[in-house]
Residue, then its C-alpha position, 0 to 999 in steps of 0.5 A: x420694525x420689531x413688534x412688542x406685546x404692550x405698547x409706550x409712549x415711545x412707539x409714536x416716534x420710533x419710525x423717526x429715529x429709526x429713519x434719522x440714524x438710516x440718513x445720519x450718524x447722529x441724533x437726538x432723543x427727547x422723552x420725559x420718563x416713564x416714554x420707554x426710551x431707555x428699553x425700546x430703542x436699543x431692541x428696535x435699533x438692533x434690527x436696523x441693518x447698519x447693526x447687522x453683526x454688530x454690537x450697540x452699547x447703551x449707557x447708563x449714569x448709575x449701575x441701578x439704573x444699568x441692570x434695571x434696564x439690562x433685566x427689562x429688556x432681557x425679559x422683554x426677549x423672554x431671556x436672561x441678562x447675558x444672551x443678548x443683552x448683556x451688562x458690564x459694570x464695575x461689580x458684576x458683568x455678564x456677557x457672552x458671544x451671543x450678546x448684540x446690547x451691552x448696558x454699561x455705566x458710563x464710567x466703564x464706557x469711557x475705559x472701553x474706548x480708552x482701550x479700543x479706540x475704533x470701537x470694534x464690533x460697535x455698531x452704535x454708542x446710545x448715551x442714556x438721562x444724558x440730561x445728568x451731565x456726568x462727567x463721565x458722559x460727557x468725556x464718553x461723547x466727546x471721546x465719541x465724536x472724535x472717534x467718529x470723526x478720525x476713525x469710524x465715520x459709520x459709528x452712530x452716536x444717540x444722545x437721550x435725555x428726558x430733559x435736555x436742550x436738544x438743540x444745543x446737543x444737536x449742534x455738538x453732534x454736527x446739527x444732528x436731528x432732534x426727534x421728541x416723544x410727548x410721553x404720556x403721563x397722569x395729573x399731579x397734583x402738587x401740595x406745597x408744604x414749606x420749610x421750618x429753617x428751625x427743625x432738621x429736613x429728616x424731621x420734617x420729611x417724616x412727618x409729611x410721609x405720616x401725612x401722605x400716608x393717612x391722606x393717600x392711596x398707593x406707595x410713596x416715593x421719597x427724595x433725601x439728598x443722601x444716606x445719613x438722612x435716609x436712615x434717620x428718616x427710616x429710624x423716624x417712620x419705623x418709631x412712628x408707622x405702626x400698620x405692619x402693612x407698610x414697608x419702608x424701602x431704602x434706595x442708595x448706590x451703597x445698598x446690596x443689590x437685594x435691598x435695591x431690588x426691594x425698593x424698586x419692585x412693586x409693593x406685594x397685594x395688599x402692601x404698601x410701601x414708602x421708598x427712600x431714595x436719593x436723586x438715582x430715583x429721579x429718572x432712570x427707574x421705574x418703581x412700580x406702584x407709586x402714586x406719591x412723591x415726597x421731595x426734601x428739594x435737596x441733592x447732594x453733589x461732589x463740589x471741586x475747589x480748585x485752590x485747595x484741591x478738595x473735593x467736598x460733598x455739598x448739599x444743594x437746592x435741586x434744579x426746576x427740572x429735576x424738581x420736575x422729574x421728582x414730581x412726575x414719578x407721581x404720574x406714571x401708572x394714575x393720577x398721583x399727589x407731589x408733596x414739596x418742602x418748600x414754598x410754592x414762591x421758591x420754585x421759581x428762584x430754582x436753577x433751571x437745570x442741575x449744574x454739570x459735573x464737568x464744571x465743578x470736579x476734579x478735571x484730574x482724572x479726566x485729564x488723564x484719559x484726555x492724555x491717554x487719548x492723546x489729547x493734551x489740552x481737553x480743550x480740543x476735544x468736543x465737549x457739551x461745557x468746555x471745562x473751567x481752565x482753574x481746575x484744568x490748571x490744578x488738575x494738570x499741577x497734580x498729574x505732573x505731581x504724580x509724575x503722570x503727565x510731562x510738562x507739555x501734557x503728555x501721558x508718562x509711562x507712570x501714568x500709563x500704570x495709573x490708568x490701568x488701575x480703575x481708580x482716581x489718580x491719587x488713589x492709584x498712585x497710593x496702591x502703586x507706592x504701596x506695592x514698593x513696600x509690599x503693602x499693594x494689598x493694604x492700599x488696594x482695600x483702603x482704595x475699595x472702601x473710598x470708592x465703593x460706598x457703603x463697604x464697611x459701613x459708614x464710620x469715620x475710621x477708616x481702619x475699622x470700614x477697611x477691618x469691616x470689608x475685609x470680614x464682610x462676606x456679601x456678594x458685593x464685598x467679595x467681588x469688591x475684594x477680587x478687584x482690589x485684588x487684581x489692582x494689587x497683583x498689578x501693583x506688586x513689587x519686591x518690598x524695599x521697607x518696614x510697612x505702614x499704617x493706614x494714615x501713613x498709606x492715606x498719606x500717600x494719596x492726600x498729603x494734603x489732607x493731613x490734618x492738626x487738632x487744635x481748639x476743642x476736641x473734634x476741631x481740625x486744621x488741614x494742611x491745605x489750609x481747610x478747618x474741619x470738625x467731628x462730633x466731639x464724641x466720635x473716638x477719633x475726636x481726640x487724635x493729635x493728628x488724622x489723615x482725611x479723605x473726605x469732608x462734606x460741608x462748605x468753609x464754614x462748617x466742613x464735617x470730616x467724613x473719612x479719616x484715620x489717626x496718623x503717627x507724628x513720627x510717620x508725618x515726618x516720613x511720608x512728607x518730610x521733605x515738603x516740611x519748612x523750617x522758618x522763623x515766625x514773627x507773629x502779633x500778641x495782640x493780648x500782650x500787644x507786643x511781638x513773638x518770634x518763634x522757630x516753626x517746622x510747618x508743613x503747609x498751614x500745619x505747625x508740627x511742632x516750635x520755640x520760641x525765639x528772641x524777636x529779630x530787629x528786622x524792617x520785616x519785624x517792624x512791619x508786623x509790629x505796625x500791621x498788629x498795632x493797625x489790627x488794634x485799631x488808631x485809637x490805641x496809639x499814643x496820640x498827645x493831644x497837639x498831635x492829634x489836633x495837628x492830624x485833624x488840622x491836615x485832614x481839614x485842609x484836605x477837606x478844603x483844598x484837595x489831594x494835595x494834602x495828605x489823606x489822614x484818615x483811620x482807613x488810609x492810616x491803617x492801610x499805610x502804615x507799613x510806609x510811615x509806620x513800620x521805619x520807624x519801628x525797627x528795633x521796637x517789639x511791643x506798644x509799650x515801647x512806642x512814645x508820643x514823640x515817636x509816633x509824632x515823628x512817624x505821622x508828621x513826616x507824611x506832610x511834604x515840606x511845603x506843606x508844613x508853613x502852609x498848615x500853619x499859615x492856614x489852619x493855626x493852632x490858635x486864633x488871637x481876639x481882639x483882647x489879645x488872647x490866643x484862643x484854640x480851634x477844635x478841627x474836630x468837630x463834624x460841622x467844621x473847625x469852632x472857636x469857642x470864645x467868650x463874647x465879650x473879648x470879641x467887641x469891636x471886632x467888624x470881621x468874622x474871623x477866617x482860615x484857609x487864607x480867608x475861604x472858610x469862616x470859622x464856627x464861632x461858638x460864643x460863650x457866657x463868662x460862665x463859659x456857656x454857649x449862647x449864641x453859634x454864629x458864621x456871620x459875626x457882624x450880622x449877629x451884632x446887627x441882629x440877634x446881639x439885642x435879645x442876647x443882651x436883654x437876656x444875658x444883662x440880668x444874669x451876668x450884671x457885673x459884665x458888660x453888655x453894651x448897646x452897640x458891641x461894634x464901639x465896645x472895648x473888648x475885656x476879658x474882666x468884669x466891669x469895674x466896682x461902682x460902674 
């Protein structure tokens, strides 16, 4: 085995991997960072004999991470990236004939096999911080595994991770053996300092970098969930640190390589430094000198909606397990110190591991390369999480859309053009559509800015980032400007029209995307349905209509991040033949009334309309009932019989049961295109809705052979035994009442009853002032019992009526006693 000059964590577990992958094909590694897995297993395996002549490829998740590790191990051999280890990533490869270790990204590896299959040449596939779950690395090994199953039984695939459920991998790759390094790590002490809900993160996390750096010794490592807070935190420190000593340090995928290579290098003597890193400083780098580590306890991850087709960028809480490996970069070299912004209680509310990307991304390119594999259903393939069928559905939906799959899934010779280009599928179809009107090199820079980040800035307009990129003149952009280059070149045909603007060429890849002011300036609705918003300053705040490429944000306060103005005359020629013609017949519901208009629609978009006399539809009825619902029951025209008769039927319900018709608001409001809406054809506001109207329509929900029974059992009103006809109140919550004075009751021996004599009317019985005195469901016991003190009292109130001893022989009266008695 190969002997080096210093030894790591690593060393104790090499002889075991290297005896596992003698006897199999297969195998898992599991090392916490900071073990040396990433630089020493590939420089051990190379001496293996299954490797003699061949090439092992090792896979990194970000391109860092792929030269960092490409120059460690270049320096370990005492040569230059490009001899024997070698680096292909998308900007920058160096390989030659003498290179046996090629690091690439994990996106890069997935066209390699794509385009070779049997991985000629390759002795070994090892898939780095796997724990990641990249979409990417997860097609990468499934591809893998059905490779090595059909056509290279002697390919050896290692998974390693830091944090990872081995055993679980370990059945995917056939029960592959799991071997685990222990690492070697310092204490860290972990320092809780909370979250102000009401003071923006980058506030708060300067703040603490101001603590930590009064309080502790060493350079700082601080997690953000993206660019935007890294530079204001960055604005904050250089306002506030004043030792010109320190150095504040970004750390980004979109940063030159230069900037990168100033993060992760040691702090010169006598320097300190405070890096600002987004979770690509999690695991697979190594920057010396930390001893510090400062976690927002954010991410910020690509969310994938299927309903819409969007995908947003979302910030989220990180995972136990990444919170875990943020806090030991504080431990690598000596003991170190974990400041977390949140409460020491969260921890535990905290997802165990950070969700995989393959069951919240857009499945579409995916899909794409499972066809280009030959695999129509990605289902067939091994993957660690099957992926979700929603978004394989409108994933499948989209490639069809493009015209790059059939109907059964295959790949078409359409899309076969797209998958030479390195772009996502809509992008791809944009610069391919754009070459027809000799525009290939307008889309390719357009496409570049989209998905290398951080290329002409980070404005919204993306007419001024594609204006930036094309005058930038660092290494990145010009290599990024030989690419786009190469896609247009493979994309050029002879013109067949006028060109376009950017809008109109964004168009071609998210038609639905474009997007209508409406409201304030900065407020958007996408035709995809998605409201969206800009800062109200931002000079495209005031634009009728953008094209959009990216948002960031939930439903409810989705902020544009990518967008360009877009012509309405170029709206009507890129999708014009998607736009409806339709007339609309909405509610008014200030006016109360409906409005009919002629709307050409694109999606959720109304371009443009007038307004239409309203039709005398049963479909205008139903959204006349559906508005009047949306006001609410009280705002029809209920008199006051009919109100009294509904409640009289909803009491029989109560009493009887199903039979009788449920006349509730709820069930009212939810029916009211069965008993409302037919008798509304012809009518257009409330005003035309009469009382009789509304009777007819409501009273018609009683069944024939209800309606004597209703009569029979809830009467309207109740004779005395005066002879008077007395209302009853259904309304009242403790059940139906008579409200009736007590002396036109005497002689009666019966409490009165409804419902064919089950339930006892409420009596309210009242003073001939009409004032309640007594409430009663047991009349003959109130004669019996309580009449004697409501007499005594009631005699020297009301002394001209009577108020017998024995109400039971009293005649009943609705007058006063007569003059002299």
């Amino acid at each position: 085995m190969r002997v080096f000059d210093t030894s790591l964590p690593i060393d104790a577990v090499l002889a075991d991997l290297t005896e596992s992958l003698r006897a199999r094909a297969n195998a898992v590694l599991v090392a916490p960072p900071g073990a040396g897995k990433t630089t020493r297993v590939p420089l051990v395996l190379l001496d293996e004999p299954w490797v003699q002549g061949k090439k092992l490829i090792l896979l990194e998740p970000r391109r860092l991470a792929a030269r960092a590790a490409a120059d460690r191990m270049a320096r370990t051999l005492g040569e230059a990236v490009g001899e024997t280890v070698g680096l292909r990533v998308r900007l920058g490869s160096k390989i030659s004939r003498k290179t046996r270790i090629e690091v690439v990204t994990e996106g890069v590896f997935a066209r390699m096999i794509l385009d070779d299959p049997s991985l000629e040449g390759v002795a070994a596939v090892l898939f780095d911080e796997f724990h990641e779950r990249s979409l990417d690395a997860d097609l990468g090994l499934a591809l893998a595994l059905d490779a090595q199953g059909g056509l290279r039984e002697d390919l050896r695939l290692l998974v390693m991770s830091a944090t990872l459920d081995g055993a679980r991998v370990a059945k995917l790759l056939g029960s592959a053996p799991v071997i685990e390094s222990e690492g070697r790590a310092y204490p860290v002490e972990t320092r809780y300092l909370g979250r102000d809900p009401n003071r923006r993160i980058d506030e708060q996390v300067a703040d603490a970098v101001i603590r930590a750096l009064r309080a502790e010794t060493g350079s700082i490592l601080v997690f953000l969930p993206g660019q935007g807070e890294i530079r204001r935190v960055e604005t904050f420190l250089r306002e506030r640190v004043t030792d010109p000593t320190i150095d504040i340090a970004p750390l980004y995928g979109a940063l030159e390589r230069g900037e990168q290579d100033l993060a992760v290098s040691p702090a010169k003597p006598g320097r300190r430094k405070v890096v600002l890193a987004t979770s690509i400083a999690e695991t697979s780098l190594t920057i010396e000198g930390v001893r510090v580590v400062i976690d927002s306890g954010l991410a910020r991850v690509p969310v994938f909606e299927p309903n819409i087709g969007l995908t947003r960028l979302e910030t989220v809480r990180v995972s136990r397990a990444a919170a875990d490996q943020r806090r030991g970069r504080a431990g690598r070299t000596e003991p170190g110190v974990s400041y977390r912004l949140w409460e020491e209680a969260a921890t535990g509310a905290l997802e165990a591991f950070s969700r995989p990307e393959i069951l919240s991304a857009d499945l579409a390119p995916l899909l794409l390369d499972c066809a280009a594999w030959g695999v129509t259903d990605p289902a067939n393939l091994a993957f660690l999480d099957p992926p979700p069928k929603p978004a394989v559905k409108e994933a499948r939906a989209l490639l069809q859309q493009l015209l790059a799959v059939d109907d059964d899934g295959r790949i078409t010779e359409t899309g076969r053009r797209l998958r030479n280009l390195p772009l996502p599928p809509r992008l791809g179809r944009m610069v391919l559509i754009a070459g027809e009107s000799g525009q290939a090199r307008d889309a390719a820079d357009l496409a570049a800015v989209l998905v290398e980040r951080g290329l002409g800035g980070d404005v919204v307009d993306l007419s001024e980032r594609v204006e930036r990129f094309r005058r930038d003149r660092s290494k990145r952009a010009e290599d990024m400007r030989r690419m786009a280059e190469g896609w247009a070149k493979a994309s050029a045909s002879s013109p067949k029209g006028e060109p376009h603007s950017i809008g109109a060429l964004l168009t071609l890849a998210y038609p639905d995307r474009l997007a209508k002011a409406r409201g304030k300036p900065g407020e958007y609705l996408m035709a995809n349905g998605r409201g969206a918003v800009l800062e109200a300053h931002d000079r495209l705040a005031k634009e009728p209509y953008l094209a959009v490429a990216e948002i960031s944000g939930g439903a409810a306060s989705a902020r544009i991040l990518a967008a360009v103005p877009i012509a309405p005359e170029e709206i009507e020629a890129f999708v014009g033949d998607k736009i409806e013609q339709r007339e609309e017949v909405t509610f008014d519901r200030q006016a109360r009334a409906l409005r009919a208009r002629g709307v050409r629609r694109y999606g959720a978009l109304s371009l443009n309309e007038r307004p239409l006399p309203v039709p005398m539809t049963e479909e205008a009825a139903r959204a006349l009932a559906a508005g009047l619902m949306s006001l609410g029951i009280d705002a029809l025209p209920f008199s006051k019989a009919l109100a009294q008769w509904r409640e009289r039927v909803m009491f029989l319900r109560k009493a009887e049961g199903d039979e009788w018709p449920d006349l509730s608001d709820e069930a009212l409001v939810a029916t009211a295109e069965e008993w409302l809406a037919p008798h509304l054809v012809g009518k257009t506001s409330l005003n035309e809705i009469g009382a009789d109207l509304l009777s007819e329509a409501l009273r018609s929900l009683l069944p024939w052979n209800l309606q004597r029974r209703l009569d029979a059992e809830a009467p309207t009103h109740i004779e005395v035994p005066t002879g008077s006809q007395i209302p009853v109140d259904y309304g009242a919550e403790e059940g139906p009442v008579l409200a009736v004075r007590v002396q036109e009751l005497f002689g009666l021996d019966k409490h009165p009853t409804i419902a064919a004599g089950r339930v006892p009317l409420i009596l309210h019985l009242l003073s001939p002032a009409q004032r309640p005195i007594q409430i009663t469901r047991d009349l003959p016991g109130f004669w019996r019992g309580s009449w004697a003190a409501v007499r005594a009292d009631m005699r020297g109130q009301y002394p001209k009526h009577p108020w017998p001893e024995d109400p039971l022989t009293a005649p009943p009266t609705r007058r006063a006693k007569p003059r002299g008695t």
